[in-house]
C-alpha positions as CSV (number, residue, x, y, z in Angstrom):
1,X,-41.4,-38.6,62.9
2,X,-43.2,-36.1,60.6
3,X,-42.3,-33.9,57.3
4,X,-44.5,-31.1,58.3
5,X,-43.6,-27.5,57.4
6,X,-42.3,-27.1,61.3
7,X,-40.7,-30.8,62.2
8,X,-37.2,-30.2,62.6
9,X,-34.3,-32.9,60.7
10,X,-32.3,-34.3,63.6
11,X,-29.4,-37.6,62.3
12,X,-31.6,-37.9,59.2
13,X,-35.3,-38.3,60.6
14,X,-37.6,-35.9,60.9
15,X,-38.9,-34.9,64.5
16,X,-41.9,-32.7,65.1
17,X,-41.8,-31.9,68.9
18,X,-39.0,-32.0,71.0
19,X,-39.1,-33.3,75.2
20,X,-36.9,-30.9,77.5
21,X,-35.8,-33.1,80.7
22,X,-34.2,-32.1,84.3
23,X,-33.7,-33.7,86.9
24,X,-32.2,-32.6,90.0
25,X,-32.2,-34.9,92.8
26,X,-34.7,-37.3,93.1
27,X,-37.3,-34.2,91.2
28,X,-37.8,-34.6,87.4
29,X,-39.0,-32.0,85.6
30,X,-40.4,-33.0,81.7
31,X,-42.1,-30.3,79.2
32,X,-42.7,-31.4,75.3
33,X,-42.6,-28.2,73.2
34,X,-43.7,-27.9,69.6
35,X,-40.2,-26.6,67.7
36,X,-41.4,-23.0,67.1
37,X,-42.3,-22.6,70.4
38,X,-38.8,-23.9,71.4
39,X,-37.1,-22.3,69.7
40,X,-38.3,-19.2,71.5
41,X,-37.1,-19.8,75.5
42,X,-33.6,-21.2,73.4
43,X,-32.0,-17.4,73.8
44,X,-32.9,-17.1,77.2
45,X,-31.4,-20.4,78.4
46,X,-27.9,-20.6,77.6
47,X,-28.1,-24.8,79.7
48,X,-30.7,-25.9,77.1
49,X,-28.7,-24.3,73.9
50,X,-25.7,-26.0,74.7
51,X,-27.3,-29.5,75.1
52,X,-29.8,-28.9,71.7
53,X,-26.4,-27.9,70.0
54,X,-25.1,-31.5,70.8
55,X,-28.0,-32.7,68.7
56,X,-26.5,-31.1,65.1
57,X,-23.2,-33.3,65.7
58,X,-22.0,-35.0,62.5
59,X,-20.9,-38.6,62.5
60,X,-17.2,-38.2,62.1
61,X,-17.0,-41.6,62.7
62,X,-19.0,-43.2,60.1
63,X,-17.0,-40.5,57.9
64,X,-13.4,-41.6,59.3
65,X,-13.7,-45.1,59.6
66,X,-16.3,-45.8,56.5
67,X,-18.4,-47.5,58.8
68,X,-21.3,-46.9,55.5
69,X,-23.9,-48.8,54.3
70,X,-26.1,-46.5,52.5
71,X,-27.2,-43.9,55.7
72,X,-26.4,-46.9,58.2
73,X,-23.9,-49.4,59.7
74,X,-24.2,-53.0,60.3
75,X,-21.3,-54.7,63.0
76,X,-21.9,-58.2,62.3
77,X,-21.6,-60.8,65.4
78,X,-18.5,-62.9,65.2
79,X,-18.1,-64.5,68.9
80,X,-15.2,-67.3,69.0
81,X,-16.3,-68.7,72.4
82,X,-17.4,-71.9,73.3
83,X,-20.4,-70.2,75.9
84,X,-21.9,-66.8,74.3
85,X,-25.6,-67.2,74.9
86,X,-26.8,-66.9,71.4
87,X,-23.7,-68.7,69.0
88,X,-21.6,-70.1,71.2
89,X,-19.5,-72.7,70.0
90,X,-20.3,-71.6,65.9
91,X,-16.6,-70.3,65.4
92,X,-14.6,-72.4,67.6
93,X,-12.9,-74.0,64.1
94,X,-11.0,-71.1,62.5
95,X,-11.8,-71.6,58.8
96,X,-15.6,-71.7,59.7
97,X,-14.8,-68.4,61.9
98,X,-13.4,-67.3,58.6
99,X,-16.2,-68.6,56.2
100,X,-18.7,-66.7,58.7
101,X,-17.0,-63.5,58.7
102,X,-17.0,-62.7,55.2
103,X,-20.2,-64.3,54.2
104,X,-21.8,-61.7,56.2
105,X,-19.7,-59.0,54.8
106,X,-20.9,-60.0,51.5
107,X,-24.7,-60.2,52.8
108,X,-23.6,-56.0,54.0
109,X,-21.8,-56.0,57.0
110,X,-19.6,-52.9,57.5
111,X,-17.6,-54.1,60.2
112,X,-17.0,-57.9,61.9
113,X,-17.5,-57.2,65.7
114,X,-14.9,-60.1,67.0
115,X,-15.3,-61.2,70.5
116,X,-13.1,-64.0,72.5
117,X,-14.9,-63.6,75.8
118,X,-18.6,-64.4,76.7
119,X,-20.4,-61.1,78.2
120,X,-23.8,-63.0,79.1
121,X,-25.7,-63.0,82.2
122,X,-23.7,-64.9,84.7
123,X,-20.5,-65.4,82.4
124,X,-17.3,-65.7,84.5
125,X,-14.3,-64.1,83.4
126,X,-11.9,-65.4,81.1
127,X,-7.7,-64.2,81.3
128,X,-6.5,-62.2,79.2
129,X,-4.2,-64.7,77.5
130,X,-6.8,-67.1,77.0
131,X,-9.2,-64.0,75.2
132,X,-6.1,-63.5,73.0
133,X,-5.2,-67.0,72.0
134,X,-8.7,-66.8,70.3
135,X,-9.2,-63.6,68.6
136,X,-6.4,-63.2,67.3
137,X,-5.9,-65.8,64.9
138,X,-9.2,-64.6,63.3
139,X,-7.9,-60.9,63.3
140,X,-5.2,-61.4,61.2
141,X,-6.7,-63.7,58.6
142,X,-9.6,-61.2,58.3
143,X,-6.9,-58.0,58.2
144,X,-5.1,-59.9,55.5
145,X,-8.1,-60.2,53.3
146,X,-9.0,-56.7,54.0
147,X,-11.7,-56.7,56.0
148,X,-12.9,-53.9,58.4
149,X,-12.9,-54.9,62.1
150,X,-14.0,-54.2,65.6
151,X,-12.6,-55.9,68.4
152,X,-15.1,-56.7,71.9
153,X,-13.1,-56.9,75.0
154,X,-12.8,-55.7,78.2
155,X,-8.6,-56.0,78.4
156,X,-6.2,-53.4,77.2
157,X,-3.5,-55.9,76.4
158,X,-6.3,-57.9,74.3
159,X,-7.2,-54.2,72.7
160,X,-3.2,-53.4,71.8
161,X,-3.0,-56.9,70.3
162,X,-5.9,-56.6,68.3
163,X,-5.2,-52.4,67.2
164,X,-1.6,-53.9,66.1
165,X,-2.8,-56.5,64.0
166,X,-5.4,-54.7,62.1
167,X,-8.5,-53.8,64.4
168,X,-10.1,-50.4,63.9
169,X,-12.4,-50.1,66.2
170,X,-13.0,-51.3,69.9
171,X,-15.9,-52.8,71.8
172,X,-15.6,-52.4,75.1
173,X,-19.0,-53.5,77.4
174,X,-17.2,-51.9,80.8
175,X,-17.0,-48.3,79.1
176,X,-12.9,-48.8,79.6
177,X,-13.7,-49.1,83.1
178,X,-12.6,-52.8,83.6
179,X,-9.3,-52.7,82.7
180,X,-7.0,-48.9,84.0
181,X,-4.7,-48.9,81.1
182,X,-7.8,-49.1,78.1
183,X,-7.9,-45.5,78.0
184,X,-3.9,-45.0,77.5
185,X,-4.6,-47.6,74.5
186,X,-7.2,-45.7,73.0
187,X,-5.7,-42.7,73.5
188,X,-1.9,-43.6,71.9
189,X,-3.3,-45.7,68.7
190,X,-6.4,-43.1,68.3
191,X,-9.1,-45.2,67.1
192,X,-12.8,-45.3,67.7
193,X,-14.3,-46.9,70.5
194,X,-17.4,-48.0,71.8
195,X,-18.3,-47.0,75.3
196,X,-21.6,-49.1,77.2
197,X,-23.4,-49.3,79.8
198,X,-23.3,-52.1,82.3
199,X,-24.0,-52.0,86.3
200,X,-21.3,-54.2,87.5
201,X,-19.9,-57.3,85.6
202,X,-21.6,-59.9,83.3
203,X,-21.4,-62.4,86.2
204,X,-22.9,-59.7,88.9
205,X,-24.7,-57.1,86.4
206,X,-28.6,-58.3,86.5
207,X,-28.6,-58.0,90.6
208,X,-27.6,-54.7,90.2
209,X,-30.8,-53.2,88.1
210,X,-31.8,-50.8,90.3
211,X,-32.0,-47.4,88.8
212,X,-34.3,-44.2,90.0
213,X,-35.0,-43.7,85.7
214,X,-33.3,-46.1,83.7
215,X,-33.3,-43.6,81.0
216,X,-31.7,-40.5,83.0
217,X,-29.7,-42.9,85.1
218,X,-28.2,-44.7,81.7
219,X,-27.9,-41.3,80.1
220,X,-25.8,-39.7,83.3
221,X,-23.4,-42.6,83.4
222,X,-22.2,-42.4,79.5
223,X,-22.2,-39.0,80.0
224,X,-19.9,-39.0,82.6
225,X,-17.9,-41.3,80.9
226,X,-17.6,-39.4,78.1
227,X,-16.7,-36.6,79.8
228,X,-13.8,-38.7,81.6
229,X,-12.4,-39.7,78.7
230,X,-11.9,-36.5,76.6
231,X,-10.3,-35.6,79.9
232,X,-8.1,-37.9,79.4
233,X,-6.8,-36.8,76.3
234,X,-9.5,-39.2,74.0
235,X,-10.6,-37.3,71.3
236,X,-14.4,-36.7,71.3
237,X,-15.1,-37.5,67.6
238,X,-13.7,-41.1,68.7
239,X,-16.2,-42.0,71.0
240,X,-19.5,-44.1,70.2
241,X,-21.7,-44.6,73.1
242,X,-24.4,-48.0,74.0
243,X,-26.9,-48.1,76.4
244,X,-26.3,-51.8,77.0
245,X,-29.9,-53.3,76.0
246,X,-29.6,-56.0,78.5
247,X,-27.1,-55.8,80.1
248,X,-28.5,-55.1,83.5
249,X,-31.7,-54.5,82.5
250,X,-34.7,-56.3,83.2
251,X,-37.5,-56.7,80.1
252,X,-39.1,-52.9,80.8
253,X,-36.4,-51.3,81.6
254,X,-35.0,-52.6,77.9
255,X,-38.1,-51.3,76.4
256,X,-38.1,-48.2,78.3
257,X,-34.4,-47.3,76.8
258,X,-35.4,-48.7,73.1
259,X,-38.6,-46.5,72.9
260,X,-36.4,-43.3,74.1
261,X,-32.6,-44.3,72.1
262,X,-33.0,-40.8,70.6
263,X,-32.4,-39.3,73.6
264,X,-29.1,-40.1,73.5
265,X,-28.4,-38.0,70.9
266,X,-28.0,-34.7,73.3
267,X,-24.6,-36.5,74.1
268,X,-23.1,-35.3,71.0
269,X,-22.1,-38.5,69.8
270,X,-23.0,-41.3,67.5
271,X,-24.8,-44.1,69.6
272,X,-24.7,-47.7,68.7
273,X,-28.0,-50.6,69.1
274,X,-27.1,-54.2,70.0
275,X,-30.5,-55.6,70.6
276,X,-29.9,-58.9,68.6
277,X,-31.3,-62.2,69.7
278,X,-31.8,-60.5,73.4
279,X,-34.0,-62.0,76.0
280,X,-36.3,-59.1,76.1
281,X,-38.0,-60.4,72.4
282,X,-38.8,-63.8,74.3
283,X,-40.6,-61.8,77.0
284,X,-43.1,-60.8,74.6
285,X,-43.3,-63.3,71.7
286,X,-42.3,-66.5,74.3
287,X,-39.7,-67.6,71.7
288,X,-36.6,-69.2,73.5
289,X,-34.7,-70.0,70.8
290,X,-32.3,-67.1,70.7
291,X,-31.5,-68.3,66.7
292,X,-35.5,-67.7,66.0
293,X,-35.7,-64.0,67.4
294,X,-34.7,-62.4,64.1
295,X,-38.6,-60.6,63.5
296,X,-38.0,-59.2,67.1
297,X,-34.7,-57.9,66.7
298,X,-35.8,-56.5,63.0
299,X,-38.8,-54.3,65.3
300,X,-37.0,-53.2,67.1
301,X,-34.0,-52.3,65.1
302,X,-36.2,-50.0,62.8
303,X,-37.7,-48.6,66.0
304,X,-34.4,-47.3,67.0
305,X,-33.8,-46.1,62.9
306,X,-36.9,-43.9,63.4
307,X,-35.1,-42.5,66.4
308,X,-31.9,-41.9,64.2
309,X,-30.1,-44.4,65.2
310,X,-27.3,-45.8,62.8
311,X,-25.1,-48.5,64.1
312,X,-26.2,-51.8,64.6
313,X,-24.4,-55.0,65.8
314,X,-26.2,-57.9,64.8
315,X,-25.9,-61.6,64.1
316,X,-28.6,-62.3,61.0
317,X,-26.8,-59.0,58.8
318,X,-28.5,-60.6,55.4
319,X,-32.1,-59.8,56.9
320,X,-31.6,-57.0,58.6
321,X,-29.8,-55.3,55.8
322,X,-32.9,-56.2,54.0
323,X,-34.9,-54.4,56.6
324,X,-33.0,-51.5,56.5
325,X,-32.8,-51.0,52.9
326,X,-36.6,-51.5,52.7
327,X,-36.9,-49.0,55.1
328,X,-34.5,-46.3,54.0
329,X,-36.5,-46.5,50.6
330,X,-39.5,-46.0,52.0
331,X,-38.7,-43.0,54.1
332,X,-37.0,-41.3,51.0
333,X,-40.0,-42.1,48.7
């Protein structure tokens, strides 16, 4: 991150050298150029053009959906299940659900990220029905007093529910892979949604973190993903991608994806952090209270921002609003 006379302004932050990765096979190839000197073998490589093109994309999204906050987005945490590993139980009653939900959207929340069904290690899956009898009394008390919401889930018929009562945006931890008929929803009601990462389910997904490079192999998968679902007739300015911070990822492997989030950005679309609360901050400050984690997730939420990264779902929203004012400032000044 540098203002020199030659560092380069990619999604707001300044970047003075950029890494060129292949891989092909099981043979990686890495080369960090200075920009000038990039800039030079662009002409000749038509491959590497196309990909550093991705990295001028706008973020229609934020534009379309208002999902603003100065030059970043907070989705605050709004779980109504009795087992999520960091506030379950909280929102059970609905008028504390309620009291919740706006109290963070007056401490700057853009959106409340509502979710009926517990995605933690080990969770077992809920029915649909039963996801439904819980979000969507919330939905529509929060649509009625005009607040901007995002719906988690995994189930189409959760997704129509939610789209028809108000929801703007979807949250969907499979990458619409868990449930066939997703993409048809997202395609016929044409709102943004939020594809992840995840090897497997939340019951099986942390015996299945075996990857060659988690960064490459997380990369490959949402870009296939995305490339599936424009196929499918979803529009490419609707998509918003997450690399899953722990889901199916041990403690490095989630440090190893934080400390190269801008990456990502060759995709060509806007990328969203949920590091919240994760295990990975207990692995290095031994706090197992996941309420008491909020310095960790503050790190490592400005590390991504110096990446250019500018959605965040999180549960504390007053103090990391705080953090990202603060910051903001003090890159501008």
């Amino acid at each position: 991150m540098s203002r020199d006379k030659d560092a380069l302004l990619i999604q707001g932050i300044y970047f003075s050298k950029i890494e060129v990765i292949s891989r092909q096979n099981s043979l990686k190839k890495r080369k960090v150029y200075d920009f000038k000197d990039f800039f030079r073998i662009l002409d000749k490589n038509k491959a590497i053009r196309d990909v550093f093109n991705n990295l001028k994309y706008k973020n229609k999204i934020q534009e379309k959906t208002k999902l603003k906050n100065k030059d970043y987005s907070i989705f605050g945490i709004l779980n109504v299940t009795p087992d999520s590993f960091s506030d379950g139980g909280k929102n059970i009653d609905l008028s504390k659900a309620i009291d919740n939900a706006l109290k963070m959207i007056n401490e700057g929340a853009s959106f409340i990220d509502i979710g009926g069904e517990s995605t933690r290690p080990g969770a077992e899956e809920i029915n649909a029905d039963e996801e439904i009898s819980r979000v969507l009394p919330i939905i529509q008390r929060l649509n009625f007093k005009k607040v901007d919401l995002s719906l988690d889930t995994r189930n189409s018929s959760t997704m129509e529910f939610g789209i028809l009562s108000g929801v703007k945006v979807i949250n969907d931890v499979s990458g619409l892979i868990h449930d066939k008929n997703s993409i048809n929803v997202i395609k016929r009601y044409n709102i943004p949604v939020v594809i992840m990462h995840m090897p497997g389910t939340p019951k099986t997904m942390m015996k299945n973190n075996k990857y060659s490079d988690v960064v490459l192999d997380v990369f490959d998968f949402l870009d296939e993903r995305k490339k599936v679902l424009v196929n499918a007739g979803i529009k490419h300015e609707n998509i918003i991608i997450d690399p899953g911070i722990g889901f199916g990822k041990d403690y490095l492997q989630n440090l190893e994806l934080i400390k190269n989030l801008s990456t990502f950005h060759s995709l060509g679309v806007p990328l969203m952090l949920g590091v919240s609360r994760k295990r990975f901050i207990e692995a290095i400050s031994s706090e197992s209270e996941p309420k008491e984690r909020v310095g960790g997730t503050i790190s490592a939420t400005l590390s991504a921002m110096t990446q250019g990264i500018k959605i965040h779902r999180v549960h504390d929203v007053k103090e990391i609003n705080q953090a990202l004012k603060v910051f903001e400032r003090l890159l501008i000044s």
